[in-house]
N, C-alpha and C positions, 0 to 999 in steps of 0.2 A: 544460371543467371549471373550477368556482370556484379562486379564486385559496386559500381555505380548503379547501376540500377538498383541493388538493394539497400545501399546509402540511401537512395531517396525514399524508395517506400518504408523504409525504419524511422528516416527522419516525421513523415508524415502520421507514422503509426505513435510516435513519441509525442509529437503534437496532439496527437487527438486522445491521447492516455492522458497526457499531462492536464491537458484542459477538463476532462472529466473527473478526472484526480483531485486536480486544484478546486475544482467547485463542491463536486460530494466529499471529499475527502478519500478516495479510496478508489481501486481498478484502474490503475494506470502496474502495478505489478503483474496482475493479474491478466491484463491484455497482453501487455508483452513477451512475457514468458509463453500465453497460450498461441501464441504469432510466431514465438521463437518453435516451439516443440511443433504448429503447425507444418513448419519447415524441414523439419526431420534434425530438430539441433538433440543430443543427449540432454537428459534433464539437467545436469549439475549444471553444462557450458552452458544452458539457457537461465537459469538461473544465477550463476557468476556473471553473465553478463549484465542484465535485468540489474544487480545489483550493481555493479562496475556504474550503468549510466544513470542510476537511483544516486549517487552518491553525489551526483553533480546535479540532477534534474528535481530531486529532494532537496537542496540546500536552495537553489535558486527560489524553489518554490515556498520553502522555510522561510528564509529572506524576505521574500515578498509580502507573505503573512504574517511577519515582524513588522515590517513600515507600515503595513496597515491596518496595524492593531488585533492583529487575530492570535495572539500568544501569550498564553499564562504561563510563568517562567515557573513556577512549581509542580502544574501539570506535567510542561517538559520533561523537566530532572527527575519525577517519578518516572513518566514510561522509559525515559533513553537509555538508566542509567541499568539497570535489569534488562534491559531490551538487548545492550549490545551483549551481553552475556549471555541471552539467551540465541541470538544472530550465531555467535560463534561457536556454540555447543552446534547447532541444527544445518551449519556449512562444514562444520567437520561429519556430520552424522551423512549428509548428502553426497559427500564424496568419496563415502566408503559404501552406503547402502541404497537400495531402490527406493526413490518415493512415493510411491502408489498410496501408501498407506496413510497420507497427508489427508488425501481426500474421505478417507474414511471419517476422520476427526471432526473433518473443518466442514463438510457438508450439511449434517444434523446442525448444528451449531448457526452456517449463514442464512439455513431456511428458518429455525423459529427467531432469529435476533429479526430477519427479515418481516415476518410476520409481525414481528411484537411494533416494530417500527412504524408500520401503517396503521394499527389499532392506536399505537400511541399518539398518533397527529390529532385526534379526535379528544386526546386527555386536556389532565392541564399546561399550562403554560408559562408556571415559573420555573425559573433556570438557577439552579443550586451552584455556586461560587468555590465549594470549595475542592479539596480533592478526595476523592473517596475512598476510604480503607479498601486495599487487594490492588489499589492501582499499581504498583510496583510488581507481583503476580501476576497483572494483564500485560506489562509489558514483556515479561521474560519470556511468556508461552506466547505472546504473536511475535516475537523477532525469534523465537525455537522455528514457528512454524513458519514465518515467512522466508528465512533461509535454506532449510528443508522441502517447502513447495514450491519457491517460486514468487510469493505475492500471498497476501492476508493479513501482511502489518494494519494495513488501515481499515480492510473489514472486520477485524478483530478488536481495536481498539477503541475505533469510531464510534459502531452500533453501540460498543457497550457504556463510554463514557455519556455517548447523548440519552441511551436508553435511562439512563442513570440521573437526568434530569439536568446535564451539565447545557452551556450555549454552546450550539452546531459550531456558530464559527469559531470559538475560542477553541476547541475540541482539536477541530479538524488545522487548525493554524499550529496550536501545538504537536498533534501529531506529526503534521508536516516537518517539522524540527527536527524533532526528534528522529525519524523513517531519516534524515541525512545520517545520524549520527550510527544509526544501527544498521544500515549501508553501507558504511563506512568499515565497519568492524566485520563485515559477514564476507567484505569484497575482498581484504587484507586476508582472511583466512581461507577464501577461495585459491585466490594467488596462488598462497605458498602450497594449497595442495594438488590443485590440478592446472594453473600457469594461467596464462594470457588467455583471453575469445579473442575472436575476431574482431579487429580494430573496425572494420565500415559499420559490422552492425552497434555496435555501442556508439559512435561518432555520433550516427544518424538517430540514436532512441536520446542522447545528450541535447546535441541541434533542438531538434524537436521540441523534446521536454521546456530546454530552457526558453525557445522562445513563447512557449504558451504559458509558464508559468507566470507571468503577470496578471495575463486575461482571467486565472482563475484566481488570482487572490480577490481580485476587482468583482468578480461574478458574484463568489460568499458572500463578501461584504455587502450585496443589496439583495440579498433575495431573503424573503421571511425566513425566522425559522423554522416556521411546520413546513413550509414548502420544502427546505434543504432536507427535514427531519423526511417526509415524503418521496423524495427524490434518493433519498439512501437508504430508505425502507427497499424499494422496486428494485434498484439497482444489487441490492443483498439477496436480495430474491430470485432475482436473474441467476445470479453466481452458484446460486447454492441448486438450481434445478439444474443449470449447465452442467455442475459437478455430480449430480444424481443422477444426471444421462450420461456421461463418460461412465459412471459405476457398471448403471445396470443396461446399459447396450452391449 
């Protein structure tokens, strides 16, 4: 395949990540990297990349959820600041070891938060303000796992701060942030251990990302929050049976 022709479909593939990202907060890593290793990329180069165009298409997307009010600035500083710490134990740990084992973890884990997600749209409906004791512990072990897998920063942090009674979009605008900053940290130590990807396909998952990433800050901001709470309950669910059919096929 031309080096253009996969420019465009990455760009397209980055668009349509980003826009479901920016709206539920989450599976815009998760697509890509499953897009990238569809293609026959090694998992670390699909993952240094994934993060390489995260770094640009998470900030954008961060940004946007800053101008429109979706960011608690001390949710941030708790997940980013343990998060990039944990990013850069789990890109060093992937560029020496297999990951297969990722999915053992994160599997059990996206189907019940998944489940719990859809029973909960049916609960109540107030939205707790503050930050919750472990939130700096969720951040360390989803930037471990999401530089090591590939993607689960934001299925990881997401379910659990919403499960936890916080507002979707404040949730998901802060994670957005933050996922730049632990991006950031997992791509720098990609680098220096296993060098450059491929320039067209990162271009094309950046392109992309950046220009959807307005359309979803704009999307969270109207949509109720049982409806987003319900729309990332499915979407977790999806992911965690995907990964339960990669197991046991």
């Amino acid at each position: 395949m031309a080096p253009l022709s996969e420019f465009l479909i990455f760009t397209g593939i980055g668009a349509l990540a980003q826009l479901v990202d920016g709206a539920l907060g989450m599976a815009y890593g998760v697509t890509s990297a499953g897009m990238l290793l569809g293609m026959g990329m090694p998992p670390a180069l699909a993952s240094a990349s994934v993060h390489y165009a995260e770094t640009f298409t998470c900030g954008a997307s961060g940004l946007s959820h800053w101008w429109a009010g979706n960011v608690q600035r001390r949710l941030f500083l708790a997940l980013a600041i343990p998060g990039v710490v944990g990013a850069v134990i789990g890109a060093t740990l992937l560029a020496h070891l297999p990951p297969a084992w990722i999915r053992y973890f994160l599997t059990p884990y996206l189907l019940l938060m998944g489940l719990f997600l859809l029973f909960r749209t049916t609960g109540r409906t107030e939205r707790r303000k503050d930050v919750p004791r472990g939130t700096g512990v969720l951040g360390f072990i989803a930037g471990l796992l999401d530089a090591a897998g590939g993607g689960g920063w934001s299925a990881l942090t997401v379910t659990t701060m919403v499960a936890r009674g916080q507002e979707p979009r404040m949730v998901i605008g802060s994670v957005h942030l933050a996922k730049c900053i632990v991006s950031l940290a997992a791509s720098i130590t990609f680098l220096l251990s296993i060098g450059e990807s491929r320039l067209h396909v990162v271009l094309g998952l950046i392109l992309g990302g950046v220009i959807a990433a307005p359309f979803g800050a704009w999307l969270v901001r109207r949509l109720p929050a049982r409806v987003t709470t319900l729309l990332a309950g499915l979407t977790v669910l999806t992911l965690g049976l995907y990964n339960f059919y990669r197991i046991v096929r």
